[in-house]
Backbone as a ProteinNet text record, in pm:
[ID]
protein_1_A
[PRIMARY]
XXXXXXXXXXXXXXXXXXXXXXXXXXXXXXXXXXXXXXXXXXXXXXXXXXXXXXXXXXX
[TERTIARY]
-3023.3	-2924.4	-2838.3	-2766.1	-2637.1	-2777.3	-2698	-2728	-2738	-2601.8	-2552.3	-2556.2	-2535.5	-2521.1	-2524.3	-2494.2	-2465	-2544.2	-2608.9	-2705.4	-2625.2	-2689.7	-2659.6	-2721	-2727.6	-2843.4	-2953.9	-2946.3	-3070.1	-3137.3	-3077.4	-3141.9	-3119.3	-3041.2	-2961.4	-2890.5	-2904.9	-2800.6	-2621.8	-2561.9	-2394.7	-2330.2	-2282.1	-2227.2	-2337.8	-2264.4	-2378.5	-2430.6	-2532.3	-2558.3	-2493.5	-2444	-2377.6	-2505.1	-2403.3	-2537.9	-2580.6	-2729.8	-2718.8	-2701.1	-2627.5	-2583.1	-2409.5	-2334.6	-2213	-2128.1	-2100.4	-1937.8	-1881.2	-1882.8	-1813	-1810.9	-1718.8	-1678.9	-1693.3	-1785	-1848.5	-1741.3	-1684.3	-1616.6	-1642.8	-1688.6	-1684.3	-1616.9	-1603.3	-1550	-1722.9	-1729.8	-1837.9	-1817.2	-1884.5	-1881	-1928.1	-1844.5	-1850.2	-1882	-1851.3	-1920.1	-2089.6	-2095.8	-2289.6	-2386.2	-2258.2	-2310.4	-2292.4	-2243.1	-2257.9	-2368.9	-2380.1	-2477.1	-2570.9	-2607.4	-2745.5	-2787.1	-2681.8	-2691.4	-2716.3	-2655.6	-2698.9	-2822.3	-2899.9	-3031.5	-3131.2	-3096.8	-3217.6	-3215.6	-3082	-3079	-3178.5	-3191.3	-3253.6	-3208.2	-3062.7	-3037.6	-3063.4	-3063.8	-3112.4	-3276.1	-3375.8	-3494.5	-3498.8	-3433.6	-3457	-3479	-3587	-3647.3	-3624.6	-3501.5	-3471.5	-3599.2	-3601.3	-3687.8	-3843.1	-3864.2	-4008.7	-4015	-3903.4	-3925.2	-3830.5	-3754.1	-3666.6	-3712.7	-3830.3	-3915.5	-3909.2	-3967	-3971	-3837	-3740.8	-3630.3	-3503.7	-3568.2	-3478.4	-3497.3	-3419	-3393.3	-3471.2
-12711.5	-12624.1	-12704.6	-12620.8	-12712.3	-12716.2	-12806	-12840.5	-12660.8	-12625	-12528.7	-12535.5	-12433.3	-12488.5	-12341.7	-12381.1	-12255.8	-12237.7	-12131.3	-12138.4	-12052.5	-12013.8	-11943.6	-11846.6	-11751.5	-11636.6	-11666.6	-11812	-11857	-11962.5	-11939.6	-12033.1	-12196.3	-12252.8	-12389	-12395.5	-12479.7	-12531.6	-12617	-12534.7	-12573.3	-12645.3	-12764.7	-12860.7	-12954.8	-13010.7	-13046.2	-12969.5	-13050.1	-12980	-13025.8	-12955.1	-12954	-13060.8	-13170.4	-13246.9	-13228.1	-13195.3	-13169.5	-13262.9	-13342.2	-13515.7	-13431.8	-13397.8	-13370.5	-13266.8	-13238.5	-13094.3	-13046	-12988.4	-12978.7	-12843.9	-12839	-12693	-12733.6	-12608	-12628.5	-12536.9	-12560.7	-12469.3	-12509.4	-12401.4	-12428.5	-12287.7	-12317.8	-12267.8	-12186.8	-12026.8	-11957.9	-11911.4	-11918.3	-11852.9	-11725.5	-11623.7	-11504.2	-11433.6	-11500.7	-11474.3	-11457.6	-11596	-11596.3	-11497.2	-11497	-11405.1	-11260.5	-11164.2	-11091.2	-11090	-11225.9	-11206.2	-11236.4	-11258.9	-11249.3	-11079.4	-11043.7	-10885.7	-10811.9	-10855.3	-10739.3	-10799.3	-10930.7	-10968.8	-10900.3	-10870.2	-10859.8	-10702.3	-10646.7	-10489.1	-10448.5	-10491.1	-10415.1	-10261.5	-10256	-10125.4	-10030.5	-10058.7	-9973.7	-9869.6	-9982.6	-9981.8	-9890.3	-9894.7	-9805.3	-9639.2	-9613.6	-9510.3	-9439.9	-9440.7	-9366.2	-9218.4	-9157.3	-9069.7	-9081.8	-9199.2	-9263.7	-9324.3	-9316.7	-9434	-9375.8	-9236.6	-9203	-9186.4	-9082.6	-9025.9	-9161.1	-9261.3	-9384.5	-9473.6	-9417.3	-9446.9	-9385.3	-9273.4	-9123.1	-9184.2	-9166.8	-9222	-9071.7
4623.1	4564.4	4467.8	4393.5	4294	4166.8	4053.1	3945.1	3877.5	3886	3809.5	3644.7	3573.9	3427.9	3348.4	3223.6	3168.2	3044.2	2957.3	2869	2746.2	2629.5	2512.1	2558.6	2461.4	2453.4	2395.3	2315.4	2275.8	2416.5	2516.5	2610.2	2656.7	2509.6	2531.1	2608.3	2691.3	2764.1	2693.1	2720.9	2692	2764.8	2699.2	2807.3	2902.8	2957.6	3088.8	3227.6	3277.7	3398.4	3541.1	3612.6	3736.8	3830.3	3908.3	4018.3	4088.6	4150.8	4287.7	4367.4	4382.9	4442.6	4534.1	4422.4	4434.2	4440.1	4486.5	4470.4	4368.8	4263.5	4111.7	4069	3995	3928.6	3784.3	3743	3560.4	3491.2	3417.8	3331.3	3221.3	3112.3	3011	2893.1	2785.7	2663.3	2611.3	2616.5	2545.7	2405.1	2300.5	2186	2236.9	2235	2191.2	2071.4	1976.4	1790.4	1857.6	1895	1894.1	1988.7	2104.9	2186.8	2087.8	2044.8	1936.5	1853.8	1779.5	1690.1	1735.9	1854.4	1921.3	1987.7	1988.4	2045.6	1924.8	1814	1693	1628.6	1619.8	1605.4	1659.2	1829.3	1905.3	1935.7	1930.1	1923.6	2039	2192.3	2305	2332.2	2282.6	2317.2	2190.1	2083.1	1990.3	1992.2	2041.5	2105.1	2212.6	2295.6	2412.4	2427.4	2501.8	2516	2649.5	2711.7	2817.2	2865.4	2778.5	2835.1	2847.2	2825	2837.2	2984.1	3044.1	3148.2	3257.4	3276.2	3349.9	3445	3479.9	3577.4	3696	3613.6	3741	3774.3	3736.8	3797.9	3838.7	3884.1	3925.6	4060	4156.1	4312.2	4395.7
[MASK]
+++++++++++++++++++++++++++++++++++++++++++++++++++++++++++

């Protein structure tokens, strides 16, 4: 367990990685700009087809 860590939306790792040796709290500072412009790049929700796929996820 441990060796926590935090990524982009491109998948990089930010900062360093937490040890699994030791006890530690990761805090770090997120760009929010990038997180944005990774959401209006990749547009998943624009794409979406709710009524293609409801049937199999009605309870």
């Amino acid at each position: 367990y441990g060796t926590s860590y935090f990524v982009d939306p491109r998948g990089q790792f930010v900062g360093e990685v937490a040890s699994d040796k030791e006890e530690e709290l990761l805090v770090r500072d997120l760009d929010f700009g990038l997180i944005e412009e990774v959401r209006q790049q990749w547009a998943f929700y624009r794409d979406r087809r709710p009524d293609a796929y409801d049937g199999l996820v009605e309870p």
